[in-house]
C-alpha positions in Angstrom: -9.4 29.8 -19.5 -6.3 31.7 -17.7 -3.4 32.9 -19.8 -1.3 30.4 -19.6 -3.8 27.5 -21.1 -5.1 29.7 -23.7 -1.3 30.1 -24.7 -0.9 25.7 -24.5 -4.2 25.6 -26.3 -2.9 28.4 -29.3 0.1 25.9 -29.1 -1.9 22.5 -29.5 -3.7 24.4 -32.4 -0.5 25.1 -34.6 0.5 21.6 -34.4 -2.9 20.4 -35.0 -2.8 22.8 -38.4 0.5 21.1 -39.3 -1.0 18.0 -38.7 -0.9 16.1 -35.3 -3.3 13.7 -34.1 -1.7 11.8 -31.0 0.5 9.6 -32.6 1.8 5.9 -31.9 5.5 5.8 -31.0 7.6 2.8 -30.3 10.9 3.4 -28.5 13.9 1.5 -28.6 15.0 2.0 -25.1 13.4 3.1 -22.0 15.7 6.0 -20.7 17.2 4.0 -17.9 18.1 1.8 -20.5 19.9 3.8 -23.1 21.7 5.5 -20.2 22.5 2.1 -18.4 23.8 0.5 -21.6 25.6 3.8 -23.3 26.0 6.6 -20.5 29.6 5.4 -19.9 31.1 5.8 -23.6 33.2 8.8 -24.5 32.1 11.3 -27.1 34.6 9.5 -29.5 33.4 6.3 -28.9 29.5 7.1 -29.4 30.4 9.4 -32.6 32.6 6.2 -34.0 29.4 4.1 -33.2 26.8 6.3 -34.4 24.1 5.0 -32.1 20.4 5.1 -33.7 17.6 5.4 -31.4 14.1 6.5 -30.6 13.1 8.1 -26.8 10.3 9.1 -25.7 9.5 11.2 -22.3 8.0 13.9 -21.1 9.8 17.6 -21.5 11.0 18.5 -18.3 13.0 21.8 -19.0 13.2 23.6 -22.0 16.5 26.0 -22.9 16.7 27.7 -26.2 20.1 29.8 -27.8 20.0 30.6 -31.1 19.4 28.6 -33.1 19.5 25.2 -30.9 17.0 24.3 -27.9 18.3 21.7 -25.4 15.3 19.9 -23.5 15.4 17.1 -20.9 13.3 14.8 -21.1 11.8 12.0 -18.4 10.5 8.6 -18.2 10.0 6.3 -15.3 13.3 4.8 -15.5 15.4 8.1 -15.8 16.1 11.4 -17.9 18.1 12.0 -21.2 18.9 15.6 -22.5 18.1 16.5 -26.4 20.1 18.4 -28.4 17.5 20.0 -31.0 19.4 21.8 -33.9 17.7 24.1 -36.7 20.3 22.9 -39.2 19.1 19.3 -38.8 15.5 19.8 -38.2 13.2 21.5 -41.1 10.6 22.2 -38.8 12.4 24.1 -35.9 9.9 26.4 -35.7 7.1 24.4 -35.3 9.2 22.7 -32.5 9.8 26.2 -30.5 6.1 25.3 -29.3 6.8 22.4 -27.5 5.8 23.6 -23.9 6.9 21.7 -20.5 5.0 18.8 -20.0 4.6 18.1 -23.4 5.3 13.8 -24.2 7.4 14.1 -27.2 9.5 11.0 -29.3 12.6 11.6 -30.3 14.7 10.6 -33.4 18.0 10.6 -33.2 22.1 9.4 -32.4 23.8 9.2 -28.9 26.2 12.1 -28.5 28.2 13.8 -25.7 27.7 18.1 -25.7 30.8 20.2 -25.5 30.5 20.2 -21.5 30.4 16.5 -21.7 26.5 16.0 -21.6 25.6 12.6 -22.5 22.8 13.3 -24.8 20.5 12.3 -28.1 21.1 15.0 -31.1 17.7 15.3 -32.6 17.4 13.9 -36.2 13.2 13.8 -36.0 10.9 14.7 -33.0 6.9 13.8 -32.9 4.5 15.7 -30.5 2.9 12.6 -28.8 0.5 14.5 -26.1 -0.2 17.8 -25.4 -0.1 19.3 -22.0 -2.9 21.9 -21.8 -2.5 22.7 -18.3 0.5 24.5 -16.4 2.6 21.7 -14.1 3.5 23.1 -10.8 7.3 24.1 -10.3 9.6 20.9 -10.1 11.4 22.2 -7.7 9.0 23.1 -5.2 6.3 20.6 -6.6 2.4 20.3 -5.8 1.9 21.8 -2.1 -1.9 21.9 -1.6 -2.2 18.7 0.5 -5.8 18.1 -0.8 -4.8 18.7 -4.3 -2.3 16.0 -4.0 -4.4 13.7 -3.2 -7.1 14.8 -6.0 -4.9 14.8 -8.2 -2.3 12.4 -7.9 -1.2 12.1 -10.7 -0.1 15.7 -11.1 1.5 15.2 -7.7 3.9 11.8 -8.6 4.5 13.7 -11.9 6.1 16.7 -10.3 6.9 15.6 -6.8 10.1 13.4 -6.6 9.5 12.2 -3.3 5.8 11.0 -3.7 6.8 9.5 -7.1 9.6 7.6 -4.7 7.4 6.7 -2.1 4.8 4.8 -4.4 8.2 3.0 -6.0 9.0 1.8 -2.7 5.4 0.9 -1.7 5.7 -1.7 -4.9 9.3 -3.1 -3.5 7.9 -3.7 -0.5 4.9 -5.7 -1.6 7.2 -8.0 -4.2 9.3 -8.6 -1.6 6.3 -10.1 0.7 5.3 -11.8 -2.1 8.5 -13.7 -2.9 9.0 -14.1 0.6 6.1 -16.3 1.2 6.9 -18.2 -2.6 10.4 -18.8 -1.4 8.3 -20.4 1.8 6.2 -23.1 -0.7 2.8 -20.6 0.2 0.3 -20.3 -2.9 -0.8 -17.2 -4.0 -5.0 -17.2 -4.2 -7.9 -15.3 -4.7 -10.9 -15.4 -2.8 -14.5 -13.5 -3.1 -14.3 -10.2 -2.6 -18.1 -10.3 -3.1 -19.4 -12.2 0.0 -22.9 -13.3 0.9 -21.8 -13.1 4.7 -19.2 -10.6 5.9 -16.7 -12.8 8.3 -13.5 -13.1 9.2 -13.1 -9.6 11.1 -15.2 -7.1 13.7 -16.5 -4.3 11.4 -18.9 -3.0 9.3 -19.5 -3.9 5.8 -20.7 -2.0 2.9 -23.5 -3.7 1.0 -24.1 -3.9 -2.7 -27.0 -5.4 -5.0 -26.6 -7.9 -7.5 -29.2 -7.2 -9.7 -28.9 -10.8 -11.8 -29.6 -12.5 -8.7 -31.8 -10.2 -7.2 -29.0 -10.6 -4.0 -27.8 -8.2 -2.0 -23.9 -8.6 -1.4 -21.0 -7.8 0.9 -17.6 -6.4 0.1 -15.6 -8.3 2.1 -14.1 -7.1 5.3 -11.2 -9.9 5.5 -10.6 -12.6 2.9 -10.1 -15.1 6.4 -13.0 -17.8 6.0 -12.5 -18.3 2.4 -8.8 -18.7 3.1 -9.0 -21.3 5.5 -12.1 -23.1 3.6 -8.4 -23.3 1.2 -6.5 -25.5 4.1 -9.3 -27.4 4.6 -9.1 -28.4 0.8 -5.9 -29.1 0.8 -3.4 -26.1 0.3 -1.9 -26.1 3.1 0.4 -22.3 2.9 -1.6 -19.5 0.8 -1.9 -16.4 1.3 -3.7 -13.5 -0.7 -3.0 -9.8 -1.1 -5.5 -8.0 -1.6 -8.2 -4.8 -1.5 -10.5 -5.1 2.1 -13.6 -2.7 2.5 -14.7 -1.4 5.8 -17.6 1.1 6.5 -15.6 3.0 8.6 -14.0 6.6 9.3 -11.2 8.0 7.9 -8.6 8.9 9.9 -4.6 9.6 9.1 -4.4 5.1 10.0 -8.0 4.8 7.8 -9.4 4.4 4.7 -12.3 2.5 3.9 -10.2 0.5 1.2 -7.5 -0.9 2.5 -4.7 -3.6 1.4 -4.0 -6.5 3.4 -2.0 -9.7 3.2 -3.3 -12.6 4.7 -1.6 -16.5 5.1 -2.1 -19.3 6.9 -0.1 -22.5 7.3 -1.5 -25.9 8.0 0.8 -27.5 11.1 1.9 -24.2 12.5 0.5 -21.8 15.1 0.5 -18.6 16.2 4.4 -18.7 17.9 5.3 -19.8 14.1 3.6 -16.8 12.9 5.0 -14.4 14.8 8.5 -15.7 13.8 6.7 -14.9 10.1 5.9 -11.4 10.8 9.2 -10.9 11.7 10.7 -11.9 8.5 8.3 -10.7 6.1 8.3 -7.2 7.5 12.4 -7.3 7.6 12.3 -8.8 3.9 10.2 -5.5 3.3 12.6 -2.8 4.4 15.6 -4.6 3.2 13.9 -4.6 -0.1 13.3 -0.4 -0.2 17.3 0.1 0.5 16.6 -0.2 4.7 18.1 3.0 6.2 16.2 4.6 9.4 12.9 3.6 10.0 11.3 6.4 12.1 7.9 7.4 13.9 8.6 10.6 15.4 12.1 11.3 17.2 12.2 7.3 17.4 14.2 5.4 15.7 12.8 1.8 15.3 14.9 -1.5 15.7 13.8 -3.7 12.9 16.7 -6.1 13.2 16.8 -7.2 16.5 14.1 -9.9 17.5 10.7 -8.1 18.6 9.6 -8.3 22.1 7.0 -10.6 23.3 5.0 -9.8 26.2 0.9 -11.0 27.5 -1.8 -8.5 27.2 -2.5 -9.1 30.8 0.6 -8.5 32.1 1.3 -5.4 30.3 -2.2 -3.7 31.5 -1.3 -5.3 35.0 2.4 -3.3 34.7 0.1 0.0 33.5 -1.9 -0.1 36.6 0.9 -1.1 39.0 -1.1 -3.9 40.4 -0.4 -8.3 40.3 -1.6 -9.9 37.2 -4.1 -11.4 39.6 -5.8 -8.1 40.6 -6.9 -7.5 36.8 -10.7 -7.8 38.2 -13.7 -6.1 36.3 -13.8 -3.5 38.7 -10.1 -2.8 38.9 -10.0 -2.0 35.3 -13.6 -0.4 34.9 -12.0 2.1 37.6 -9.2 3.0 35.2 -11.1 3.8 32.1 -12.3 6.9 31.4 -14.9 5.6 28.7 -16.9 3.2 27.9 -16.7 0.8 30.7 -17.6 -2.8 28.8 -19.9 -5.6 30.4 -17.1 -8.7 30.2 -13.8 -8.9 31.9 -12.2 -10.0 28.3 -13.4 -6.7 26.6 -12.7 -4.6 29.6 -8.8 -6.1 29.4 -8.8 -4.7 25.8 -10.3 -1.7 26.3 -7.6 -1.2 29.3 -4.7 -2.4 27.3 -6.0 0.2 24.3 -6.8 3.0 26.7 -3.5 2.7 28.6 -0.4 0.9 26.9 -1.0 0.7 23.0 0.3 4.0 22.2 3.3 3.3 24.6 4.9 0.7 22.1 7.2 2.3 20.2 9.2 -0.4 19.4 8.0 -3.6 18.1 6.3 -5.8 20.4 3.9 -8.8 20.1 0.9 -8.3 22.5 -0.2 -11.7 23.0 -2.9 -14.0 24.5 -6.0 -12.1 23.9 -9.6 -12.2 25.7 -11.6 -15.6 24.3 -14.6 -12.6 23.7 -12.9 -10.4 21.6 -10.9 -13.1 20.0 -14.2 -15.4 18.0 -11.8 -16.9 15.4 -8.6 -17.8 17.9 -7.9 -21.2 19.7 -8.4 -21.1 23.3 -4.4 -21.5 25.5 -4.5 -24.6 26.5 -5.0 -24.3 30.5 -6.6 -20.5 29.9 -9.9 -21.1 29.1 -10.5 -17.3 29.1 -7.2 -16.8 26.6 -6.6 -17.2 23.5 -3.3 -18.1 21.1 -3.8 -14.6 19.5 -0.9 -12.0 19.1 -1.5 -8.2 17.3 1.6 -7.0 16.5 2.5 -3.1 17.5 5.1 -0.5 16.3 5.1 3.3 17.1 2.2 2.6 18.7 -0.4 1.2 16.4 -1.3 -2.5 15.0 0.8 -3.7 12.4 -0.2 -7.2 12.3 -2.7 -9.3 13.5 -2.4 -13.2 14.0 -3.4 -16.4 15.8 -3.7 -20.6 16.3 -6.4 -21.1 14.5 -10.1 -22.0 16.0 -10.4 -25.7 14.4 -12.8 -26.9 16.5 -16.2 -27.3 14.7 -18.2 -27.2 18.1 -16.5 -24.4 19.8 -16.7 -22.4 16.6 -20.4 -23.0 16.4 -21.2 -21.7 19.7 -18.9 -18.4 19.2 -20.5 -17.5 16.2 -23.7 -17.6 18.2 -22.5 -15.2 21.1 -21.8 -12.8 17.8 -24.9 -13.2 16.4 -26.2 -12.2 20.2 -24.2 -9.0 19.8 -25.3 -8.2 16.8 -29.2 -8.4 18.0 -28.0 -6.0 20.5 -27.4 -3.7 18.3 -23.3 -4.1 17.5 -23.2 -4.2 13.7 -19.6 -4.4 13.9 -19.8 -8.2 15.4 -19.5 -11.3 13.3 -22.3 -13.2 11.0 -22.9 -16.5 11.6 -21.5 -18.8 8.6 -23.1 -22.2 8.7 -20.8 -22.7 5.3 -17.6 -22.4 7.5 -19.1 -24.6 9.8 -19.5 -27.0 7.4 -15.5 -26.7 6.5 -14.6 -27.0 9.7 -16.7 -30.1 10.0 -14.7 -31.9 7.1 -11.4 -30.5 9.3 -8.8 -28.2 9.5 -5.4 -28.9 10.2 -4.0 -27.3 13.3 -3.2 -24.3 11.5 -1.5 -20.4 12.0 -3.1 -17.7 10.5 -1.3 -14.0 10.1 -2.6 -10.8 8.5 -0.4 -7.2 8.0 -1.9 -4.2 7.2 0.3 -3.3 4.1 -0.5 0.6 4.1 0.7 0.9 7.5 3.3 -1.3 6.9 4.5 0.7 4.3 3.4 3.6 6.3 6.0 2.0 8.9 8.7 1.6 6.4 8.9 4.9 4.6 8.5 7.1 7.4 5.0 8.5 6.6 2.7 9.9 9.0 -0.6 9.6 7.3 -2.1 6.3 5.2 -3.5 8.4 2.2 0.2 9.4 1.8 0.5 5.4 1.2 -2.4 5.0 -1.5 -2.4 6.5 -4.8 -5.9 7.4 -4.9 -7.3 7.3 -1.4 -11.0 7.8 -0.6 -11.9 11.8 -0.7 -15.6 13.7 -0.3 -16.5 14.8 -3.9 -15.1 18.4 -4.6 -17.7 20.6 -4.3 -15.7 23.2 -6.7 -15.8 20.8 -9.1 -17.9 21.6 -12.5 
């Protein structure tokens, strides 16, 4: 134990001899509130009114003179200074060991100090919680990267603009939501346990149920279960919700991940680009707006997002016809892997040379029927599909498509997965007899969209990395741990 804790800990002990146990406290007003609903009356006015109230917060700054201390004090919703006077309190001097940090409830009537503070004079204070560790300097806040993440909830405590960032991650998501309500979409839930893992190319992790003696998937993408929803009859619902994806971690990664997934019987995938659109401007109008920037760029939310065909854009990348996109064209432009199918190869182009080129937002549409297993075909494209994947500052936003309704043709994509996966691609889809089944009892034409929340919010708040986004993002165990 450094100096510093042993001197919170000496603390802790004299209140515990005067007899503190964490207490119960009720306040009458958060301190948002009592400043929202009092902050504007005169010193006249609140000593006329004699305001009663009880606060509670945690000490943010402590200044003694004499024989009065002044302490601010915070909450979630704001910051009140306290006025702490031996004359009115009979145990000042146990109150000189309140320490920074420490949660303390307050007693007391609204006043205004001599240099106009707006303020709560002290008529009974409680110790509440204890803090036995020193907080990192408010001003400068919690540094070590890896720490923040750790420890996060030392760094919203002493780090404004983490705190702010999380607040605006919570706009943004109420704002999708009452979007889509304000649409007549239904908010579900679906398995998050799965006996199949569908509805997206990756890899699962697996768990054991022992009850059942079953071995389980986290889900990868809520999609099946979703649409199993149209087909019963709920025509708009969506879900947001925690995915899981044995995968790296990289500054776009995490192996839990949020997404928000909808689907609307009678629409398509033009309809749910025109979605995208909307949800993601509801989303930055609800966090204030202001500049939305990756890098030097600053991107154009408001105007309507470009719309252009996978093919075409690789074509412009190679400065050749959209005709000339042959296998070996494009196997003679990449410098990896070089894929077996002309639909991969197309994607592995477009990803190798145009993805990171869109800056600002643009719907990359029509994707390969192989790399597309859930997505209608275009009708005269066999080889196409009605898919879009939305991009801004150069990485996938949101991901959409006219949904495969077709019982038959579903049936014999699944196969061609299951194929992949025998050859040893554990990322390709299971085949879900189940699903079949739905499809068999039929599916509206429908239009399916999914966005990536974190990198949405990522997007919105000009962060670079997704554990920035997520309170308690997926770390190694700390080897200097105890």
């Amino acid at each position: 134990m450094n100096s510093v804790e042993a001197d919170r800990q000496n603390a802790l002990t004299v209140w515990q001899e005067a007899g503190f146990n964490y207490p119960s406290f009720s306040p009458t007003h958060t301190l948002g509130e009592v400043r929202d609903t009092f902050g504007a009356l005169t010193s006249a006015e609140l000593a006329d009114t004699s305001i009663g109230v009880r606060l509670a917060g945690r000490v943010t700054n402590v200044r003694r003179m004499g024989k009065v201390m002044f302490w601010d004090i915070k909450d979630t919703f704001g910051g009140i200074q306290v006025f702490v006077s031996e004359k009115q309190m009979s145990n000042f001097s146990l109150l000189e060991h309140i320490q920074l940090g420490d949660i303390v409830g307050v007693h007391g009537a609204l006043m205004r100090t001599q240099k106009d503070e707006f303020s709560v004079r002290a008529s009974g204070i409680d110790l509440l919680s204890k803090n036995l560790e020193a907080l990192p300097d408010s001003h400068t806040g919690l540094l070590d990267t890896e720490a923040r993440y750790r420890r996060r909830y030392v760094d919203t405590l002493v780090n404004s603009d983490s705190r702010a960032r999380f607040i605006e991650r919570s706009q943004i998501v109420a704002a999708l939501r009452q979007t889509l309500g304000g649409r007549g979409f239904m908010e579900v839930e679906t398995p998050m346990m799965q006996s199949l893992a569908g509805g997206a190319a990756a890899k699962p992790f697996v768990t054991h149920h022992n009850s059942l003696d079953l071995d389980l998937f986290l889900r990868i993408a809520p999609e099946l279960y979703l649409k199993r929803c149209v087909v019963g009859g709920f025509d708009r619902v969506f879900e947001i919700g925690r995915n899981f994806r044995n995968e790296g971690v990289s500054t776009r990664h995490n192996p839990e991940f949020t997404m928000l997934e909808m689907y609307q019987a009678y629409s398509d995938f033009l309809g749910m680009m025109d979605y995208a659109e909307e949800l993601i401007r509801a989303g930055w109008r609800a966090k204030g707006g202001g500049d939305v920037l990756v890098g030097d760029a600053v991107i154009d939310i408001e105007s309507p997002f470009a719309r252009r065909r996978m093919d075409d854009l690789v074509a412009e990348a190679l400065s050749v016809e959209r005709a000339e996109l042959t296998l070996d064209a494009m196997h003679a432009s990449l410098r990896g892997t070089k894929p077996d199918t002309w639909g991969e190869t197309l994607l592995a182009a477009f990803e190798e040379h145009v993805e990171q080129t869109l800056v600002q937002p643009t719907f990359v549409t029509h994707y390969p029927v192989e790399v597309s297993p859930l997505a209608k075909r275009t009708v005269g494209e066999d080889s196409m599909t009605d898919r879009f994947e939305l991009f801004i500052g150069g990485q996938e936003i949101a991901n959409g498509f006219s949904e495969l309704n077709d019982p038959f043709d579903q049936e014999e994509r699944f196969k061609n997965q299951m194929l992949l996966r025998e050859n040893g691609n554990d990322e390709s889809m299971m085949f879900d007899q189940d699903y079949i089944d739905a499809l068999r009892v039929g599916l509206p034409p429908c239009g399916g969209l999914g966005i990536g929340v974190d990198r949405l919010v990522m997007l919105l708040t000009n962060t670079a990395t997704i554990r920035d986004v997520l309170l308690f993002p997926t770390m190694r165990p700390n080897k200097n741990a105890p």
